[in-house]
N, CA and C of each residue as an Amber inpcrd file, in Angstrom:
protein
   273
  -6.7070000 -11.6440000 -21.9130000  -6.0170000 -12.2750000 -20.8120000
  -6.9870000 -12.3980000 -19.6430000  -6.9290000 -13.2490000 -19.0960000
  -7.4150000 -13.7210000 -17.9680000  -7.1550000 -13.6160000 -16.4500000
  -7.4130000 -13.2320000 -15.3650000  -6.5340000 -13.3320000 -13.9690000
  -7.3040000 -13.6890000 -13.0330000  -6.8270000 -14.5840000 -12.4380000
  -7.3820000 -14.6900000 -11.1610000  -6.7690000 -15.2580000 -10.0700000
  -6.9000000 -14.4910000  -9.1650000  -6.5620000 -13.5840000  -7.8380000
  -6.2900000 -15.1690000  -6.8090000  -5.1980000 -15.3210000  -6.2150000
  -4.6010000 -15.9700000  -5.1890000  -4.9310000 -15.7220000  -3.4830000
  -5.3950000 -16.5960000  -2.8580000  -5.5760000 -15.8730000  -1.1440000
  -6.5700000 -15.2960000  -1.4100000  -6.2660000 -13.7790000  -0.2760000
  -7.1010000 -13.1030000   0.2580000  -6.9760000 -11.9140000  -0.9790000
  -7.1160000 -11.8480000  -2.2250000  -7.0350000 -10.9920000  -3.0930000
  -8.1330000 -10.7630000  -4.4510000  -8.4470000  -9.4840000  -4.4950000
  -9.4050000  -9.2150000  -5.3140000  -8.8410000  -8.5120000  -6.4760000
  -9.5310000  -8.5710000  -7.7210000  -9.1260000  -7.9130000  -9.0270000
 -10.6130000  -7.1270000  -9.2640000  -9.9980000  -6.0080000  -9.0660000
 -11.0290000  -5.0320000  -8.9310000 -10.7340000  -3.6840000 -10.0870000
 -11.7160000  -3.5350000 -10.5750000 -11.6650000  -2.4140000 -11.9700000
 -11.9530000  -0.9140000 -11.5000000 -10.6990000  -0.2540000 -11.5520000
 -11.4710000   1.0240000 -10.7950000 -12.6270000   1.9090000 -11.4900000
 -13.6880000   2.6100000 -10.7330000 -15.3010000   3.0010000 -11.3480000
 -13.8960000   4.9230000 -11.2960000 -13.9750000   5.4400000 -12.7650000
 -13.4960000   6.2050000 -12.6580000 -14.8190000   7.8910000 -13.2290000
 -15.2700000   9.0980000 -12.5380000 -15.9860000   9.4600000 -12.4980000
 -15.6870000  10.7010000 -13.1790000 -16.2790000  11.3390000 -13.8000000
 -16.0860000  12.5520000 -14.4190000 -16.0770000  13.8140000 -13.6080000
 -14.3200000  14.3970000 -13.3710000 -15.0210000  15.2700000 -12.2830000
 -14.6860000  16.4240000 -13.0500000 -15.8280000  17.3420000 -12.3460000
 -16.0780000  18.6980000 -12.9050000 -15.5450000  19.9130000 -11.5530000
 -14.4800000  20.9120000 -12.1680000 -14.7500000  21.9510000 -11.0410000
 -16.1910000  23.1150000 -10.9590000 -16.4510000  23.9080000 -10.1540000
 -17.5630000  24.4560000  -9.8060000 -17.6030000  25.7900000 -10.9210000
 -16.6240000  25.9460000 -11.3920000 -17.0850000  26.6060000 -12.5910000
 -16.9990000  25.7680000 -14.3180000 -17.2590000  24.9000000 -13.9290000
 -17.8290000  23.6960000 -14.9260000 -16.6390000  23.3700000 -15.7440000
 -15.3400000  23.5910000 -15.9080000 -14.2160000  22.9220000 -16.6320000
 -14.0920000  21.4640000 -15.5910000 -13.5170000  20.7870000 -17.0210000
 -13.9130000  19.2310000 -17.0450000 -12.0700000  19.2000000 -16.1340000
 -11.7270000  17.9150000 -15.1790000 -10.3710000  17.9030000 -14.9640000
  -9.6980000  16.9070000 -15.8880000  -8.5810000  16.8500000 -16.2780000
  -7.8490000  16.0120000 -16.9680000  -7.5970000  14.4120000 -16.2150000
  -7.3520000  13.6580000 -16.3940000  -6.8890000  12.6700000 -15.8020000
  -5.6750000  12.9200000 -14.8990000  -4.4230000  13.7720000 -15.1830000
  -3.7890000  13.7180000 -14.1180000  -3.5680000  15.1250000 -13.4950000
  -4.6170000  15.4390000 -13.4300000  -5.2400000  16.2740000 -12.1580000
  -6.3740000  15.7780000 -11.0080000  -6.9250000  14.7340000 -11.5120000
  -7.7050000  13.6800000 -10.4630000  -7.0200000  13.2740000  -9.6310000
  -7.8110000  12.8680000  -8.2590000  -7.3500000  12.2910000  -7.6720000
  -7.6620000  10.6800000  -7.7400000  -6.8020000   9.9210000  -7.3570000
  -7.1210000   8.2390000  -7.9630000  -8.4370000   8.2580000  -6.9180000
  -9.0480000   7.1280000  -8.2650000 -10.4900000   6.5180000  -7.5710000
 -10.5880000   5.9590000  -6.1770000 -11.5850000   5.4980000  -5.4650000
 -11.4700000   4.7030000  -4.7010000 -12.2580000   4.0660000  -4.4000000
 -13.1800000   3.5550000  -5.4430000 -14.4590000   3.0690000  -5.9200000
 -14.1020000   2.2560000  -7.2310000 -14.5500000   0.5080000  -6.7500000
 -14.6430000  -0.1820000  -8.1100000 -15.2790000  -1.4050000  -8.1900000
 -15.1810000  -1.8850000  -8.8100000 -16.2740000  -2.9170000  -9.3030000
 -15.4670000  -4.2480000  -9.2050000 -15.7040000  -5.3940000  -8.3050000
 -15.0260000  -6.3930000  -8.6250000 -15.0610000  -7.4730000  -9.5400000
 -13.8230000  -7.9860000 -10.2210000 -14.4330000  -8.4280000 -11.6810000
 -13.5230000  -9.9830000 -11.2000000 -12.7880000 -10.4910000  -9.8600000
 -12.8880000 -11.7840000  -9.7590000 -12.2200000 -11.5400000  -7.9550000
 -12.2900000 -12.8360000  -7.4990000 -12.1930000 -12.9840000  -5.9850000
 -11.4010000 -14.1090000  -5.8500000 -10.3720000 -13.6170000  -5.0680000
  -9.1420000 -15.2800000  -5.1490000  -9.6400000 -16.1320000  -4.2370000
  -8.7040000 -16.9660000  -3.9670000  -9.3480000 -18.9050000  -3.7490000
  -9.3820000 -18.8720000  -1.9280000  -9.3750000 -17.9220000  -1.2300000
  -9.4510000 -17.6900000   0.5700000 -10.7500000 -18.0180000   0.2250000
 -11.4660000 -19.5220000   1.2780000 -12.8820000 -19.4050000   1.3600000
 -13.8740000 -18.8010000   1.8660000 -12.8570000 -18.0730000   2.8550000
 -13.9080000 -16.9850000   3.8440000 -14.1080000 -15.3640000   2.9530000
 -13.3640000 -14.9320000   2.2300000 -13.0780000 -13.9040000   0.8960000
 -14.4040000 -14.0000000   0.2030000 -14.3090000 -15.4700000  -0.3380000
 -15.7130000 -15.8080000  -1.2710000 -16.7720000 -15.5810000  -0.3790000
 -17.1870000 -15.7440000   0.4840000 -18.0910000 -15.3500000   1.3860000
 -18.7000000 -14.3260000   1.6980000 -17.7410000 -13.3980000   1.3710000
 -17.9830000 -11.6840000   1.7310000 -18.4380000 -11.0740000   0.6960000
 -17.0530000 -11.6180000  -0.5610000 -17.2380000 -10.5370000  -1.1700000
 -18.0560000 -11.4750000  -2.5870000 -18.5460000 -10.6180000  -3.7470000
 -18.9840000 -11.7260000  -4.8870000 -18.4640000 -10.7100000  -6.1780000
 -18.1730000 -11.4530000  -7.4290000 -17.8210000 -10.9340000  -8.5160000
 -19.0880000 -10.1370000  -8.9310000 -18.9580000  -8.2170000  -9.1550000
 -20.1240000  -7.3940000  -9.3550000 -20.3190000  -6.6030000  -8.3840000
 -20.0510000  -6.9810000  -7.0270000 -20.1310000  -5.7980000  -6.2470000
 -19.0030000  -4.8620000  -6.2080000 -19.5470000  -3.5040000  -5.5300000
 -18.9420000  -2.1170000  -5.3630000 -18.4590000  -2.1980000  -4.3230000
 -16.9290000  -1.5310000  -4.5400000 -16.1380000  -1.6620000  -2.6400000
 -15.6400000  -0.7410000  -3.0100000 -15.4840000   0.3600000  -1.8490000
 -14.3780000   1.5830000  -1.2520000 -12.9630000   0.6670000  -1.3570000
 -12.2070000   1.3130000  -1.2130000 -10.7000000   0.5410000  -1.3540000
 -10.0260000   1.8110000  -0.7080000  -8.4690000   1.3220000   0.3950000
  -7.6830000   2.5640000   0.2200000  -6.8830000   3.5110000  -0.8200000
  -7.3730000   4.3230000  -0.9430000  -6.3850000   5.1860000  -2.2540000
  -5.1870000   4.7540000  -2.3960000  -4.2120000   4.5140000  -1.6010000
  -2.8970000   4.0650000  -2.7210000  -2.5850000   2.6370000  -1.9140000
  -3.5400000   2.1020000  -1.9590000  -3.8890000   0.1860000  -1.4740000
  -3.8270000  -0.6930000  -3.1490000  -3.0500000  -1.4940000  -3.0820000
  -3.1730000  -2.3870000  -3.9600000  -1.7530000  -2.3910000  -5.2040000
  -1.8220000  -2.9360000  -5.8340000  -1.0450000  -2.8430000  -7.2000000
  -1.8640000  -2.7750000  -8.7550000  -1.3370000  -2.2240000  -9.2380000
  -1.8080000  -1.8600000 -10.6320000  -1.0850000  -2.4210000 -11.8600000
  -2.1810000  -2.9210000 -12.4480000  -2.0070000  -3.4060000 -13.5870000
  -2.7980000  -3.3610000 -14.6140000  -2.6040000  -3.4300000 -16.1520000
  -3.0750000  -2.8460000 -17.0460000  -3.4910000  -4.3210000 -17.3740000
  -5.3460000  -4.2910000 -18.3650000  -5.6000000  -5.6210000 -18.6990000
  -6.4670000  -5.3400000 -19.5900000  -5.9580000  -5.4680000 -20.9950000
  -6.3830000  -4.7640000 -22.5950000  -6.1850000  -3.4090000 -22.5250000
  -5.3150000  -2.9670000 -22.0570000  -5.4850000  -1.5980000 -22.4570000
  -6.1390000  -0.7650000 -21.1230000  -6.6060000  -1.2330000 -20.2750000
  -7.4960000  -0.7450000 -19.2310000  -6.5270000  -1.1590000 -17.2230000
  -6.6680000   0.3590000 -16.9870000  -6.1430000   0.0020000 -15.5900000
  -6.6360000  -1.0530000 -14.4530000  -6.5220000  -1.9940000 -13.7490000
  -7.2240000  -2.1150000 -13.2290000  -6.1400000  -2.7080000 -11.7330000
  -6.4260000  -3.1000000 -10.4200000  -6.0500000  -3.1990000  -9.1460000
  -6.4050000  -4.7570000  -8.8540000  -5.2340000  -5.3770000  -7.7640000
  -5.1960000  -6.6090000  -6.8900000  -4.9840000  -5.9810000  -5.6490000
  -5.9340000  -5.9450000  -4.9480000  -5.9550000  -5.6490000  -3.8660000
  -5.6690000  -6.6770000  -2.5430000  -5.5090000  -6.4680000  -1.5410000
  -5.4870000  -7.6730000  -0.6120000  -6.7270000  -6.9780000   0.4510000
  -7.4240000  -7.8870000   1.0900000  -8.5080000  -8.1660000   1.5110000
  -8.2750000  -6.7170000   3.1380000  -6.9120000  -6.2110000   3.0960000
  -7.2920000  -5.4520000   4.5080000  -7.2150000  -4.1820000   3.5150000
  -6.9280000  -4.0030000   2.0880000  -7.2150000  -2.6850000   0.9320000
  -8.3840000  -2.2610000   1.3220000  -9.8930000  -3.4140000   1.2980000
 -11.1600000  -2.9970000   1.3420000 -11.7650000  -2.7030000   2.2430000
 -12.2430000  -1.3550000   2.1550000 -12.8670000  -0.2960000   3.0820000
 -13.9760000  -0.6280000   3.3670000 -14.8920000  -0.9090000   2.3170000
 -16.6460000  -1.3340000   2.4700000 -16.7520000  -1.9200000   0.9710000
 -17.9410000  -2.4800000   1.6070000 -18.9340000  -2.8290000   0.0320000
 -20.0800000  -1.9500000   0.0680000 -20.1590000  -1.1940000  -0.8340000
 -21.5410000   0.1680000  -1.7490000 -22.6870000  -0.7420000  -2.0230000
 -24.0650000  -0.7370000  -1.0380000 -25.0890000  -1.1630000  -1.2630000
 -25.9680000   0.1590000  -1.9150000 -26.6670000  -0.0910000  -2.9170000
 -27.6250000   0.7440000  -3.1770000 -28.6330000   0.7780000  -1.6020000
 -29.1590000   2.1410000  -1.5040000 -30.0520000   2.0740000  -0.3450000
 -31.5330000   1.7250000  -0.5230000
């Protein structure tokens, strides 16, 4: 399936990270806290949106910003354009 994003809205895949406590047990999935880091995989039709943001970059997002939806099997978020916190440049 295919989607792509209307307005000021991004379809963004959340980057989900392996977290470890300090005496090295692994956490389960619902003992995490949701991501807030992901990868954008399309950018809706606002021309000033396309401008900012591009399909591939990394953005902060607010933790419980957006809606969720599943796409093959895999979680992923539509966010609206005031969700995004920053874009993650490598330094």
């Amino acid at each position: 399936m295919k989607i792509k994003p209307v307005d000021d809205r991004l379809l963004v895949r959340p980057i989900h990270e392996e977290e470890k406590t300090a005496s090295g047990l692994y956490l389960p999935d619902t003992a995490r806290e949701k991501p807030q880091e992901g990868e954008i995989l399309a950018v809706g039709t606002d021309e000033e949106l396309q401008k900012i943001f591009k399909v591939g970059d990394r953005v902060l997002y607010a933790r419980y910003g957006g809606n969720e939806i599943k796409l093959d099997g895999e979680s992923h978020l539509i966010l609206s354009r005031s969700d995004i916190l920053a874009i993650v440049e490598d330094a």
